[in-house]
C-alpha positions in Angstrom: -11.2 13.0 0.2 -12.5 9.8 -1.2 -10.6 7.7 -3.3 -11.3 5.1 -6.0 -8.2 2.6 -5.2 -8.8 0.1 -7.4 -6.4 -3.6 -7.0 -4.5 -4.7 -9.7 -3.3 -8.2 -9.0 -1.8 -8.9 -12.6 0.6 -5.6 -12.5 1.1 -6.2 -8.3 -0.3 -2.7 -7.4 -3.1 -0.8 -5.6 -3.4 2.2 -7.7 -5.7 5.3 -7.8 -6.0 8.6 -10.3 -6.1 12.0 -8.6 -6.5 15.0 -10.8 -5.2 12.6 -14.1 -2.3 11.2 -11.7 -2.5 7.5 -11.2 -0.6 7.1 -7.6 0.6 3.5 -6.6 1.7 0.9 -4.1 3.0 -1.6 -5.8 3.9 -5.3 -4.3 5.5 -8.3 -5.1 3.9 -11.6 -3.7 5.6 -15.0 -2.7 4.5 -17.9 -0.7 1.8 -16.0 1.3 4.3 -12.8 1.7 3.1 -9.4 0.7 6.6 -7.0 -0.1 5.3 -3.7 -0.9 8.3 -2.5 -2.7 7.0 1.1 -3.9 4.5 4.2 -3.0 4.7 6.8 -5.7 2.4 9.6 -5.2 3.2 12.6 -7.5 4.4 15.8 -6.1 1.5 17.4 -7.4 -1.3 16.1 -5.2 0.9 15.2 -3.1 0.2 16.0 1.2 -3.4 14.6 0.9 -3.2 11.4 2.6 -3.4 9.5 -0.6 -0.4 7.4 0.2 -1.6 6.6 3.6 -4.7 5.0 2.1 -3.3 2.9 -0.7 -1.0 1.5 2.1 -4.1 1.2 4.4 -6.5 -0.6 1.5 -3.0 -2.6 0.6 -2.7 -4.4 4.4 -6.6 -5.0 4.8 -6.2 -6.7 1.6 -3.4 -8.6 3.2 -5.3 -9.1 6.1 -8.2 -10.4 4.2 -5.7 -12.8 1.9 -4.6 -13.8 5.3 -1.1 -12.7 3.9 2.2 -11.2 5.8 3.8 -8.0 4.9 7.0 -7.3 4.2 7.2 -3.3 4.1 10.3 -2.6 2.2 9.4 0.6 0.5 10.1 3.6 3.6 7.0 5.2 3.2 5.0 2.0 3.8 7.7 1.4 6.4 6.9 4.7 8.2 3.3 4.3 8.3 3.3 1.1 9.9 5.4 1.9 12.9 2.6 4.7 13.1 0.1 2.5 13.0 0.9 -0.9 15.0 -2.8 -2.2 14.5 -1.4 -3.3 11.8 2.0 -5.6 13.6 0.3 -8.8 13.5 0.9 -8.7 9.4 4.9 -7.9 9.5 6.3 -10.8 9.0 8.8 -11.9 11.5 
């Protein structure tokens, strides 16, 4: 499935529309430190892999920002213990 995510800097949040839903990753930013505080993917569409790749297309924008990550939501959490390609971003 390809997906539009689209970046929102002014509302914090990576965000994409599936069958009329918009799904999110939204973030909070300080001093160089990406928090992603949220996934919401309705139940709907959810079991797709859409929250994998707002989380993805959230750290390479981090990585790109040369940001850390702080992943306090559990589902952003979750996927980056699967994925530790991404450990150089957690701060700490």
């Amino acid at each position: 499935m390809t997906l539009d995510i689209r970046h929102q800097p002014a509302e914090h949040r990576f965000e994409t529309e599936v069958e009329g839903l918009l799904c999110v990753v939204d973030y909070s930013l300080a001093h160089g430190v990406m928090t992603i505080t949220h996934t919401l993917v309705p139940e709907a569409v959810g079991g797709r892999g859409i929250a994998a790749s707002l989380v993805k297309t959230a750290l390479e924008h981090a990585r790109r920002e040369h940001w850390k990550v702080v992943p306090a939501c559990s589902y952003a959490e979750a996927w980056m213990r699967r994925h530790p390609e991404y450990d150089d971003l957690r701060v700490g």
